[in-house]
C-alpha positions, 0 to 999 in steps of 0.5 A, a space after each residue: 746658213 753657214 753660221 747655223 752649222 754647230 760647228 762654225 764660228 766664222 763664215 764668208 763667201 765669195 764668187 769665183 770664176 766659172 768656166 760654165 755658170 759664169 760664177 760660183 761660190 767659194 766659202 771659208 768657215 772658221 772651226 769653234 774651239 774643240 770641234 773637227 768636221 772637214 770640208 765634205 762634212 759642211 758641204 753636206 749640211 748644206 745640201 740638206 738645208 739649202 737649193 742646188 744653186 746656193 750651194 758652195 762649190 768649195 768649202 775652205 777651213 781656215 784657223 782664222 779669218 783674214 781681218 782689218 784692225 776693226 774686225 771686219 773680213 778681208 774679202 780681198 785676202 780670200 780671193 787671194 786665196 
């Protein structure tokens, strides 16, 4: 759903500890050039496309996403973060 956003170009989510549901979702999204939306912004998106429990809980903009040399997104990384 992440992707059908006009403005992202780039898109993965994580699980994150959750004192309550055991587990939540995290996502970080890249920005296409040109474009300025915020976190808030995204997170309304998806309250208008998707059920409550799909939801992020948090949506993270980065200038670039952590990769391997073949391209592949470093998920590790983005636990890290």
């Amino acid at each position: 759903m992440l992707y059908a956003h006009p403005s992202v170009s780039e898109a993965s989510v994580i699980g994150v500890r959750d004192k309550v549901y055991g587990e939540d979702i995290r996502a970080f999204v890249t920005l296409k050039a040109g474009q300025t939306v915020t976190s808030d912004d995204i997170l309304e998106y998806c309250k208008s496309k998707l059920k409550k429990f799909f939801i992020p809980k948090e949506v993270i903009i980065l200038q670039a996403m952590p990769k391997t040399l073949v391209g592949k997104i470093l998920k590790k990384e983005l636990r890290k973060m």
